[in-house]
C-alpha positions as CSV (number, residue, x, y, z in Angstrom):
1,X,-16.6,17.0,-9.4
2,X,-14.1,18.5,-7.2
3,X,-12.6,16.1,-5.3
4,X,-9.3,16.3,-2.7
5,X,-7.3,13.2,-1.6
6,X,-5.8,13.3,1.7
7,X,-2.7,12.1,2.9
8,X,-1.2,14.9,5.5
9,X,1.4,12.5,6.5
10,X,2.4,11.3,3.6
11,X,1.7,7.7,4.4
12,X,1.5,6.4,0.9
13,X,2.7,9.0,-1.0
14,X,2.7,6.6,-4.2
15,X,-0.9,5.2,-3.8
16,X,-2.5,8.3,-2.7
17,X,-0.7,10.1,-6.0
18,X,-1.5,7.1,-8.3
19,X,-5.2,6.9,-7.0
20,X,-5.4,11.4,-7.2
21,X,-4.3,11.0,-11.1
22,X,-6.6,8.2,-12.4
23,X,-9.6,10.3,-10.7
24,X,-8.2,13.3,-12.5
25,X,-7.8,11.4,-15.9
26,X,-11.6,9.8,-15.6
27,X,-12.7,13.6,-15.4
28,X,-12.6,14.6,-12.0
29,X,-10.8,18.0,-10.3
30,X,-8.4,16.7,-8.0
31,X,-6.2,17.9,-5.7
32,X,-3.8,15.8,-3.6
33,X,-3.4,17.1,0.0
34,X,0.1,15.7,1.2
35,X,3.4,17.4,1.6
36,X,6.2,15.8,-0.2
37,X,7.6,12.8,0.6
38,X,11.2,13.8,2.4
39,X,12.7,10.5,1.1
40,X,12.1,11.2,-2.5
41,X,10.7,14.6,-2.7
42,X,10.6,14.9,-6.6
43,X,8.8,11.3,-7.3
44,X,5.6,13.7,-6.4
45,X,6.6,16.3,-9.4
46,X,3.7,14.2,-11.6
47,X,0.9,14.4,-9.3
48,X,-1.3,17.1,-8.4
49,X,-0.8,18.7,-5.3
50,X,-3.5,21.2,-3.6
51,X,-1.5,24.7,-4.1
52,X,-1.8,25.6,-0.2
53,X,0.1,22.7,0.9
54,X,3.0,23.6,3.3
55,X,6.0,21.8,2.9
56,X,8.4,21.8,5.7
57,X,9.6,18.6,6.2
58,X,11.5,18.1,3.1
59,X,13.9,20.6,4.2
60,X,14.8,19.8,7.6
61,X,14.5,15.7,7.7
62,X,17.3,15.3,10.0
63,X,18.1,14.1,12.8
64,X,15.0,12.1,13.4
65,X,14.0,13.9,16.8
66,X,13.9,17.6,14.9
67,X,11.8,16.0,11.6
68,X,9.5,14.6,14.4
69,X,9.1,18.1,15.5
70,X,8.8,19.8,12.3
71,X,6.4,17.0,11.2
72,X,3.9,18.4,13.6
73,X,4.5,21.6,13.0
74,X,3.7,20.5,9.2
75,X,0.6,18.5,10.4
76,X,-1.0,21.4,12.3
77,X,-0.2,24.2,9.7
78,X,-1.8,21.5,6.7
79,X,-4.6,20.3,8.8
80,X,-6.2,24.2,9.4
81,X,-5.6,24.9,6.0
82,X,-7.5,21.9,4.4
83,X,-10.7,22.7,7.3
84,X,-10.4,26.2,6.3
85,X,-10.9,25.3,2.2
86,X,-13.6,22.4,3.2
87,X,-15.4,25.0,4.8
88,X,-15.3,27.5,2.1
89,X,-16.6,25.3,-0.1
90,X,-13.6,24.7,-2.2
91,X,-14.6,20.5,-2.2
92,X,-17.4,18.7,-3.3
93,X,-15.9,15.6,-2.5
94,X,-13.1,15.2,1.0
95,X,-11.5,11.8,0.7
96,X,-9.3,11.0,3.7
97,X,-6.7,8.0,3.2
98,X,-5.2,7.8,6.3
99,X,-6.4,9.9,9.7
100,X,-3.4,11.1,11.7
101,X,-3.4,8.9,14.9
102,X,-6.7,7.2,13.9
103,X,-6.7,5.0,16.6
104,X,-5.7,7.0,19.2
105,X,-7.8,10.7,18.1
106,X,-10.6,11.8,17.3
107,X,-9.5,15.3,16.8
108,X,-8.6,15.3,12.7
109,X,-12.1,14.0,12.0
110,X,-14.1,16.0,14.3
111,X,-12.7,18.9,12.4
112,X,-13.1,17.4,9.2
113,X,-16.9,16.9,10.0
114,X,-17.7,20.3,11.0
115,X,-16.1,21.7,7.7
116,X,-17.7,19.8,5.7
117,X,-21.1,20.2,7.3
118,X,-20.9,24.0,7.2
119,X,-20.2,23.7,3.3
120,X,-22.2,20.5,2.4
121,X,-18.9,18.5,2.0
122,X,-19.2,14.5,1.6
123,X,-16.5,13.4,3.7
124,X,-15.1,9.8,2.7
125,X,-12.9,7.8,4.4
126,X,-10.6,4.7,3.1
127,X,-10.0,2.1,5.7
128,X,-7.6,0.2,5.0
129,X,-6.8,-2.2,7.9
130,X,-9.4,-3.5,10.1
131,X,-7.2,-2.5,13.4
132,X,-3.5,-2.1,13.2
133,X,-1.3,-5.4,12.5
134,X,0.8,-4.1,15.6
135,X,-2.2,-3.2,17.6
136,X,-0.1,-1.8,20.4
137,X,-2.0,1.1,21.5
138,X,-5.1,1.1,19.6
139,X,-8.1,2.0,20.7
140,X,-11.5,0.2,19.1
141,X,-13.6,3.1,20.5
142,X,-12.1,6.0,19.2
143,X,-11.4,4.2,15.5
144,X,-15.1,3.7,15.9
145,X,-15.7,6.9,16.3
146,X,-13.7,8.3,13.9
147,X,-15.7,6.2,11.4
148,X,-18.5,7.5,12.1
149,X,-17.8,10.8,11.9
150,X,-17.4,9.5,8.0
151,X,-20.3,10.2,5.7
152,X,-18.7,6.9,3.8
153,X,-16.4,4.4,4.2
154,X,-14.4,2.8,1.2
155,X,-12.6,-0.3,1.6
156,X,-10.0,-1.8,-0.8
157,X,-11.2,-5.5,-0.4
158,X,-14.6,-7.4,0.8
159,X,-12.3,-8.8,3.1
160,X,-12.3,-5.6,4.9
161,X,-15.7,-4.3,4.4
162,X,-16.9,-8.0,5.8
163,X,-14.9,-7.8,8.4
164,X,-15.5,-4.1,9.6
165,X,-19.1,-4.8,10.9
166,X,-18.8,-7.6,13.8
167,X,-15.2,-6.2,15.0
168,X,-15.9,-2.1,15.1
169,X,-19.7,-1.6,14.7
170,X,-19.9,1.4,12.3
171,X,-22.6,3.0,11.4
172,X,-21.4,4.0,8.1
173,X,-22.3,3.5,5.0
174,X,-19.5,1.0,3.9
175,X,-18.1,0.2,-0.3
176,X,-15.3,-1.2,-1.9
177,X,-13.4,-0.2,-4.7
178,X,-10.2,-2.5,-4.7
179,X,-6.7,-1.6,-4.8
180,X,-5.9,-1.4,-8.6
181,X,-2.6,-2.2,-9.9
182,X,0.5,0.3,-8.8
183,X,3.4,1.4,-11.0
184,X,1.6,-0.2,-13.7
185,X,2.4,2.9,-15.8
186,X,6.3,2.1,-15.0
187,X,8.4,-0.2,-17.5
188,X,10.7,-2.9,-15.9
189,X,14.3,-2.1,-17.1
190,X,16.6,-4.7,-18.6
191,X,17.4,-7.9,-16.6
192,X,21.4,-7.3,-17.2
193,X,21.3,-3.7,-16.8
194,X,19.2,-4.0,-13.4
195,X,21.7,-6.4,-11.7
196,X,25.0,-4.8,-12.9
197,X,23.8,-1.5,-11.2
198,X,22.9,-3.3,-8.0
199,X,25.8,-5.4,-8.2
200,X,24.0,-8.9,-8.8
201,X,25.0,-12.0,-11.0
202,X,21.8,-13.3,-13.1
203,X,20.6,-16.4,-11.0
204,X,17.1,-17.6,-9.9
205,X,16.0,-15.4,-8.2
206,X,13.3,-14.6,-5.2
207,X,12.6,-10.8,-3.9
208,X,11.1,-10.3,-0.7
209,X,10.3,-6.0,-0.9
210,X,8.6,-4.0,1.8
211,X,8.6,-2.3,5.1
212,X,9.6,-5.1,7.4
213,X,6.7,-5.9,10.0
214,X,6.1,-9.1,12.5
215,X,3.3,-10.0,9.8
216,X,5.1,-10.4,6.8
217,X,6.3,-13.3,7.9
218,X,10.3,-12.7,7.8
219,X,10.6,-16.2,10.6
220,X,8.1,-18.1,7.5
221,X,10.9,-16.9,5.1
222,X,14.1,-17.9,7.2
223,X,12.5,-21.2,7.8
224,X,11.6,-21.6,4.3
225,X,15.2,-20.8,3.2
226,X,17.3,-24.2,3.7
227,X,14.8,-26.3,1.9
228,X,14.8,-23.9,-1.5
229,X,18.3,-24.0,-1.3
230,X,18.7,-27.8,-0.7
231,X,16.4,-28.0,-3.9
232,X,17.8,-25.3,-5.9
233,X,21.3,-24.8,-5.0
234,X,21.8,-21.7,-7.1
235,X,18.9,-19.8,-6.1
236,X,19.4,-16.5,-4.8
237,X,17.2,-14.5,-2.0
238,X,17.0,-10.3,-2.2
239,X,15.5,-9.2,0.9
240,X,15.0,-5.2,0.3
241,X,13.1,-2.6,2.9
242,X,13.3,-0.7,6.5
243,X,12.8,-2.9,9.7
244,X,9.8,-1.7,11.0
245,X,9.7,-3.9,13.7
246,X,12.4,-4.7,15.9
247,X,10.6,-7.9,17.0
248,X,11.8,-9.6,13.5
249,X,15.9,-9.0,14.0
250,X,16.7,-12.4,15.6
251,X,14.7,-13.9,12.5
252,X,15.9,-11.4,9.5
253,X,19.5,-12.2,11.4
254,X,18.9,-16.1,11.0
255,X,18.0,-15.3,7.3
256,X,20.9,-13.3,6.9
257,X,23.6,-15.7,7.7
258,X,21.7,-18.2,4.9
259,X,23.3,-19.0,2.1
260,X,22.2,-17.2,-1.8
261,X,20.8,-14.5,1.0
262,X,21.6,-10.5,0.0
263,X,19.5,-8.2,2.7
264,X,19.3,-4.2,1.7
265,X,18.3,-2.2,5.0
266,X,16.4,1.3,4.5
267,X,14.1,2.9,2.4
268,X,15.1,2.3,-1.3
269,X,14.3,4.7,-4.5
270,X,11.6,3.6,-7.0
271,X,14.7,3.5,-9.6
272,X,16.0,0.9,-7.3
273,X,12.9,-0.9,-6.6
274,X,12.4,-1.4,-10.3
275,X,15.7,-2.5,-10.3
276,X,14.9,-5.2,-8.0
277,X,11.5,-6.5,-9.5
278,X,13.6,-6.3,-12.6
279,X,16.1,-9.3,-11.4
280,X,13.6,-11.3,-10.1
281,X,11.7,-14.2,-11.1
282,X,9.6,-14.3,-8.5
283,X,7.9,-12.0,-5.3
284,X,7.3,-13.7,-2.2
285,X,4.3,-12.8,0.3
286,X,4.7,-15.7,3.5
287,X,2.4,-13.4,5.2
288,X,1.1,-14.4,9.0
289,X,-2.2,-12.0,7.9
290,X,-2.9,-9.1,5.9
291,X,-6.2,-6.5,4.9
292,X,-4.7,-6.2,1.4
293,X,-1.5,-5.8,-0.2
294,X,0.0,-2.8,-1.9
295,X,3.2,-5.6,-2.7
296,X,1.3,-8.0,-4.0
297,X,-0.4,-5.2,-6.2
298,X,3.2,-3.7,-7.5
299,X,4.6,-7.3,-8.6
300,X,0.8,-7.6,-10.2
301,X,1.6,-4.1,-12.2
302,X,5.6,-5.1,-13.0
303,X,4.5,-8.2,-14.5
304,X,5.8,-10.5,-11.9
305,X,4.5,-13.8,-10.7
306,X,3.9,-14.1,-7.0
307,X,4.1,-16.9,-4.3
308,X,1.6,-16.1,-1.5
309,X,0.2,-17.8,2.2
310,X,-3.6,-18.8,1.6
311,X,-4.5,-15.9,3.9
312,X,-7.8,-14.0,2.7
313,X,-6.4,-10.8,2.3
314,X,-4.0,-12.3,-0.3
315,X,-6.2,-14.8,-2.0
316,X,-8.7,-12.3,-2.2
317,X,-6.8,-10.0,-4.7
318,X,-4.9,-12.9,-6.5
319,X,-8.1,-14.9,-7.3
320,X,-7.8,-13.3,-11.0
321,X,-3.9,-13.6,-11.3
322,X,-2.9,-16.8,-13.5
323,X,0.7,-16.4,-12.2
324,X,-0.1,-16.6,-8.5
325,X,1.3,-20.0,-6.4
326,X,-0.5,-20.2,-3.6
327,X,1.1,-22.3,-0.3
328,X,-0.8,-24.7,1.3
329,X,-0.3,-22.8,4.7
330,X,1.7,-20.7,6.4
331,X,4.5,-22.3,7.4
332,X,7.8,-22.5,6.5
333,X,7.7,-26.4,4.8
334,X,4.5,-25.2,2.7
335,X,6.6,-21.9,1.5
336,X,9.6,-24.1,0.7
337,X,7.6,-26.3,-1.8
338,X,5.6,-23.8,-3.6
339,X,9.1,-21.6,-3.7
340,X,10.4,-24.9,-5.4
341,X,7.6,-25.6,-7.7
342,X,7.7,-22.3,-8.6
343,X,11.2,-21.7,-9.3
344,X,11.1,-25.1,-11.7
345,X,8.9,-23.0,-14.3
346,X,10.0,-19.2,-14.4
347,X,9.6,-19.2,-17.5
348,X,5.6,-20.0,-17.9
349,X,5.1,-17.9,-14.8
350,X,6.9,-14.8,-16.3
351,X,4.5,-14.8,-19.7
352,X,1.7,-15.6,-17.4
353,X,2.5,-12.4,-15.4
354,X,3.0,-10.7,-18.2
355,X,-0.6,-12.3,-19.7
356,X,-2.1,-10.3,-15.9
357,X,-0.4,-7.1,-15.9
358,X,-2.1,-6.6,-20.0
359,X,-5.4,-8.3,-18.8
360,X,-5.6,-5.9,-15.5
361,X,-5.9,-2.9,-17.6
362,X,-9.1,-3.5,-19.3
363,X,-10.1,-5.1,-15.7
364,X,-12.5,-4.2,-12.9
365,X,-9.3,-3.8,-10.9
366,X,-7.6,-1.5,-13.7
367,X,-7.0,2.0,-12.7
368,X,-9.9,3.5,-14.8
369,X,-12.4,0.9,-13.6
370,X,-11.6,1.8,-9.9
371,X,-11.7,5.4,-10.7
372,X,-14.9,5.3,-12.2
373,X,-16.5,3.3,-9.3
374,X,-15.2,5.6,-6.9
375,X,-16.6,8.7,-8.5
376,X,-19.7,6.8,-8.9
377,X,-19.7,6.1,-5.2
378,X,-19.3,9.6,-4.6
379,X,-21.8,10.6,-6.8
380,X,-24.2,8.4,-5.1
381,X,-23.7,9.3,-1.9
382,X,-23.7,12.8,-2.4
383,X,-27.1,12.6,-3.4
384,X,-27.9,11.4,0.0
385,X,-25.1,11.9,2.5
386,X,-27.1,11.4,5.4
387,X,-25.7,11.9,9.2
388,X,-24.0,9.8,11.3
């Protein structure tokens, strides 16, 4: 089956890849549509990229305004060239991860459509959020329609897929295959090494690792804070990733000025993520809400335990993880405690996360497992594509 994973932004450059190279090792022909990733443009060297991909963006990422620009030069040039293949007949199989402005146009998917159409394409579509967590500008009617336009829809949790029906009323055809396990592939380095190259002393420690959004709870965290340290006086926060969200600067400056509290601003390298999952004992999710996590699924593969809100999103993809601590809510009181629990028995939660991260491989949330269900959904529904 040939099958092509699309990305033309490079939204999620290391999911897309991951989720392009376990099709391609359960059997499949796969190319990965995405230009590199400008922040780390040779992490991509492993993953196979469709041949006609234009990269542009790479080589002129700076300033900001002129990589805007170039970015949609990039987007245009890469968008004709993927309609022109589809319609060629190059694809059995066109699977769009994320549509350019998908609430806001319908343009990338009407094009899509027609290509694959003309060449008897099945066009599948992943949505992964519901609406946007910041749903400043988004319009219900035109993500509507750009689902429809789908011949099917995958989803990466029930959550989703349940959730999908009442709030946007598609009439596609609608299946999950969850969101596997990432860098599971990747081995943690040494503790000691880890923290002497990011400058750390070994203490009990908590990572917090991710774009920084209004969701993610960053006020939960600083309210959380005081109590862990009142309990656990030589605990130690890591707070790691870009602000997304200007919104959360009062409350990432109130954690900031915490005690045991180290924040690192920007994008960081996978070498220096490792790093950090390597000097922690524990990841912490105080999300508000959430579809799924891609986080909670990295700490999952690294082999770390994880302290999450009881929001379904979360609960929904830890419900197999022995080494999860769920809070009783989201709050900052209810973080605090299961922080403190947690932190009292590292140890037993460290084997237990190592216990998941084995168990996960051979699991219906493994890599392979996912694969396979997504070729077999791809397999059914080319049988019967249907219009919508």
């Amino acid at each position: 089956m040939r099958v092509v994973q699309v990305d033309l932004l490079c939204s999620s450059p290391f999911y897309v890849g991951g989720v392009a190279v376990a099709l391609r090792d359960t059997g499949a022909d796969v190319e990965l549509a995405s230009p590199r990733f400008y922040l780390e443009p040779d992490a991509m060297d492993g993953y196979p990229r469709a041949p006609w991909i234009v990269d542009v963006v790479v080589h002129a990422s700076r300033p900001r305004p002129v990589r805007l620009a170039i970015r949609a030069v990039e987007l245009l040039a890469n968008t004709l060239r993927l309609a022109v293949h589809v319609a060629r007949g190059r694809y059995d199989v066109v699977h769009v991860q994320w549509i350019p402005l998908e609430h806001r146009s319908t343009v990338f998917m009407r094009l899509l459509r027609a290509a694959c159409d003309r060449s008897g394409t099945l066009l599948v579509l992943t949505v992964h959020n519901v609406m946007p967590h910041e749903a400043g500008g988004a319009n219900r009617a035109v993500f509507r329609r750009n689902l429809d336009r789908a011949h099917l829809i995958l989803t990466l949790t029930d959550h989703v897929a349940t959730e999908l029906g009442p709030e946007i009323g598609t009439r596609t055809p609608i299946e999950t295959t969850p969101l596997g396990p990432m860098f599971i592939d990747r081995a943690l380095p040494p503790r000691a090494e880890a923290a002497a190259r990011l400058g750390r002393t070994i203490a009990p420690t908590v990572l917090f690792l991710g774009l920084m959004r209004a969701y993610k709870g960053v006020d939960v965290l600083a309210d959380a804070w005081p109590e862990v340290r009142a309990a656990v006086p030589d605990a130690r926060l890591l707070v790691v990733g870009k602000v997304f969200d200007a919104a959360i600067r009062p409350d990432l400056d109130r954690l900031r000025a915490q005690p045991g509290v180290t924040i690192v601003e920007g994008y960081v390298s996978v070498a220096q993520m490792l790093d950090s999952y390597a000097v922690a004992d524990l990841v912490v999710f105080p999300y508000h809400q959430i579809s799924q996590s891609a986080g909670l699924m990295t700490a999952a593969g690294l082999g770390r335990p994880v302290v999450i809100t009881p929001v379904e999103g979360l609960l929904e993809q830890a419900r197999t993880l022995t080494s999860a601590v769920v809070a009783d809510e989201v709050s900052g009181p209810a973080i605090a405690r299961a922080l403190i629990g947690a932190l009292d028995r590292t140890d037993e939660l460290l084997a237990a996360a190592e216990g998941d991260r084995l168990a996960i491989l051979d699991s219906p949330i493994g890599s392979s497992a996912v694969a396979r269900a997504t070729l077999d959904a791809y397999a059914t529904h080319r049988r019967r594509p249907g219009s919508t």
